[in-house]
C-alpha positions in Angstrom: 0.0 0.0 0.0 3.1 2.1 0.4 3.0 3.2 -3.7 -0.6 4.3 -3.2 -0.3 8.2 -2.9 -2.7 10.9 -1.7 -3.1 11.6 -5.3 -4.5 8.4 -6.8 -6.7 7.8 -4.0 -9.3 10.6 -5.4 -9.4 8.3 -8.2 -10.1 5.1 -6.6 -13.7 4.0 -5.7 -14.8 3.6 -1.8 -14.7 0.2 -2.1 -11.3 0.1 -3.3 -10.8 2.7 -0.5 -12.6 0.5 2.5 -10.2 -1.9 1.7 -7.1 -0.2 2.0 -8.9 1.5 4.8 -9.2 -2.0 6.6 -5.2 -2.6 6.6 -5.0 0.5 8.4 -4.3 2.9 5.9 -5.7 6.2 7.1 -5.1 8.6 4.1 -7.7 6.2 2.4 -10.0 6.8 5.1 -9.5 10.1 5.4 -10.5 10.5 1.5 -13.9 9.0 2.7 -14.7 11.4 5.1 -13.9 14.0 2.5 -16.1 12.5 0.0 -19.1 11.8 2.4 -18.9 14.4 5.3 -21.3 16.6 3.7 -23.7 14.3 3.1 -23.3 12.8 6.5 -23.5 16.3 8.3 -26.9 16.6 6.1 -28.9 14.1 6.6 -28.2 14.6 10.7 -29.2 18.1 10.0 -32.2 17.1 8.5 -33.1 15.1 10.9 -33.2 18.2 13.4 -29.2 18.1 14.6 -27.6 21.9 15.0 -25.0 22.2 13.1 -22.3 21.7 15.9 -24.2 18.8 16.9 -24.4 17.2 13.3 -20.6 17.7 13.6 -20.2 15.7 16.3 -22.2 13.2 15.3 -20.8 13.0 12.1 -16.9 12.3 13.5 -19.0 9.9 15.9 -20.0 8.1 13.4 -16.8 8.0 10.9 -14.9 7.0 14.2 -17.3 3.9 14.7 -17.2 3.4 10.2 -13.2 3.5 10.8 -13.5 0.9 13.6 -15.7 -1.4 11.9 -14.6 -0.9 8.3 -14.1 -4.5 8.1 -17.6 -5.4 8.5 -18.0 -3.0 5.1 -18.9 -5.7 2.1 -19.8 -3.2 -0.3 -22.9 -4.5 -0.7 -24.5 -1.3 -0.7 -22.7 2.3 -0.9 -20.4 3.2 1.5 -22.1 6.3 2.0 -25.1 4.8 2.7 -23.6 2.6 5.2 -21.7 5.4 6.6 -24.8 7.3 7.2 -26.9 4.7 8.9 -24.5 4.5 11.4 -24.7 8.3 11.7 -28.6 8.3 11.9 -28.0 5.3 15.0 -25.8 7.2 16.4 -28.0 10.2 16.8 -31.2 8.6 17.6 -29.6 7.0 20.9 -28.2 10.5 21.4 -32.2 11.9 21.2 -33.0 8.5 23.6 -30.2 9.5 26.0 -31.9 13.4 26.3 -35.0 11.7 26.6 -36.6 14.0 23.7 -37.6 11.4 21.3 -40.3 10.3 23.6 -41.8 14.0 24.1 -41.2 14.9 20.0 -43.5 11.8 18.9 -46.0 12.5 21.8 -46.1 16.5 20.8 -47.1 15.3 17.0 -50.8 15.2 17.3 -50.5 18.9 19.3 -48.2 20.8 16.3 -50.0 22.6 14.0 -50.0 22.3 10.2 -47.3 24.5 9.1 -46.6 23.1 5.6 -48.9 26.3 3.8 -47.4 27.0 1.0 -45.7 30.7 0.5 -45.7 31.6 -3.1 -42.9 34.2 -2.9 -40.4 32.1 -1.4 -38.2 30.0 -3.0 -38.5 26.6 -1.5 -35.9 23.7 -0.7 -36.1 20.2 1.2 -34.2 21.6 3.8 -36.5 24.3 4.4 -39.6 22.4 3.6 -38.1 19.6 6.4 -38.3 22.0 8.9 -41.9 22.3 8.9 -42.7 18.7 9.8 -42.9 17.6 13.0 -39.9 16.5 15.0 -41.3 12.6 14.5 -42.0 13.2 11.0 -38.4 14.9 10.0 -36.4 11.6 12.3 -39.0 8.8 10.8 -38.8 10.8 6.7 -35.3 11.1 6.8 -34.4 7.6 8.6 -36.5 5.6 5.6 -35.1 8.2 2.9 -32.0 9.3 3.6 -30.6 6.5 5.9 -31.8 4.2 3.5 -33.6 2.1 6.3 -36.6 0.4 6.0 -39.7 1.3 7.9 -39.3 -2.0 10.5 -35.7 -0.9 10.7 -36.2 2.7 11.6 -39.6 1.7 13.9 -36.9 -0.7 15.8 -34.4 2.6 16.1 -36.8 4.7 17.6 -38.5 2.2 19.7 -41.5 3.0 18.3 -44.9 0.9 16.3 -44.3 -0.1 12.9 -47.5 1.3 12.0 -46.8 4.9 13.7 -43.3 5.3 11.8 -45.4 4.2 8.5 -48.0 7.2 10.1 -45.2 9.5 10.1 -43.6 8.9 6.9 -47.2 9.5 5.3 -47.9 12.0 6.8 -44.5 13.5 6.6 -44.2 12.7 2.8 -47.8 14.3 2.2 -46.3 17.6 3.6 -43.4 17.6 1.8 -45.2 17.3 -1.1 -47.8 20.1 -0.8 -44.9 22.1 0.4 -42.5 21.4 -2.6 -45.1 21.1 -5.5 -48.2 22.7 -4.1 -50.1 22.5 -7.8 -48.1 19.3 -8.4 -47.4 16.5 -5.8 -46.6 13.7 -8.9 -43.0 14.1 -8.2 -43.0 11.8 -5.2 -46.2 10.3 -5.7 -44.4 7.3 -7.5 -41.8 7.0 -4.6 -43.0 4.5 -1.8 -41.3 3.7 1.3 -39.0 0.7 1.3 -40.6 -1.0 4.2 
């Protein structure tokens, strides 16, 4: 691995990457935090994480990726993989402050704040931020951690049928939000559970 050199590794794929990673070569691995950090930091931020929180969580979870990068097959990408164990990571943080429990029990008392502003220009990470705390964590755990609905209702401990609820519910919003004349853009999307 020696005649590897920063250079060439932009040009390798993560798997190739993961496995020079997984003999202990840490300029691989650091290319795969540079490549995936972003998207890592965003999908915790989606999920309702500050930013010096997503941060954290983020290095939390490339810490635990580096660990465990042998367990990486590449049967998926390794930024998904990278960003399931970010999404873990954060939901036990949300366990650990006990605020999971009062964010899916203050769902039925938020009010509806997915009007749509004509003026405005709209994104997803503006139009997440008007879901409900349970609909952001269950929306972005099935869609951007890539887990499936059983798999994210076993995360946050809660009914497969109310993280199903959510993700509705959630999706319906975004889509009245995003495309208020035209919701056919994620009407052909379904849940992967």
């Amino acid at each position: 691995m020696a005649g590897v050199t920063n250079l060439s590794f932009a040009n390798l794929h993560d798997v190739e990457l993961c496995s020079h990673a997984a003999t202990g070569d840490r300029r691989a691995f650091g290319e795969l935090v540079r490549r995936n950090g972003s998207a890592v930091r965003g999908l915790l931020r989606r999920m309702g994480a500050q930013a010096a929180e997503a941060d954290d969580v983020a290095q939390d979870a490339f810490l635990t990726a580096f660990e465990r990068i042998g367990e990486f097959r590449g049967e998926g990408t390794f930024a998904g993989w990278v960003k399931r164990i970010a999404a873990r990571l954060y939901l036990r943080r949300l366990q650990k402050e006990r605020r999971l429990g009062a964010a899916a029990e203050d769902v039925a008392d938020e009010p509806d704040t997915a009007a749509p502003d004509a003026d405005a220009a709209i994104d997803l990470d503006e139009a997440m931020k008007r879901l409900s705390a349970a609909e952001r964590l269950c929306v972005t755990m099935c869609f951007g951690a890539g887990l499936s609905h059983a798999e994210a209702a076993e995360a946050l401990n809660l009914p497969l049928g109310t993280v199903k609820s959510h993700v509705k519910r959630g999706l319906e919003k975004l889509r009245a939000r995003l495309a208020p004349g035209d919701s056919a853009g994620l009407a052909g999307r379904r849940g992967n559970g």
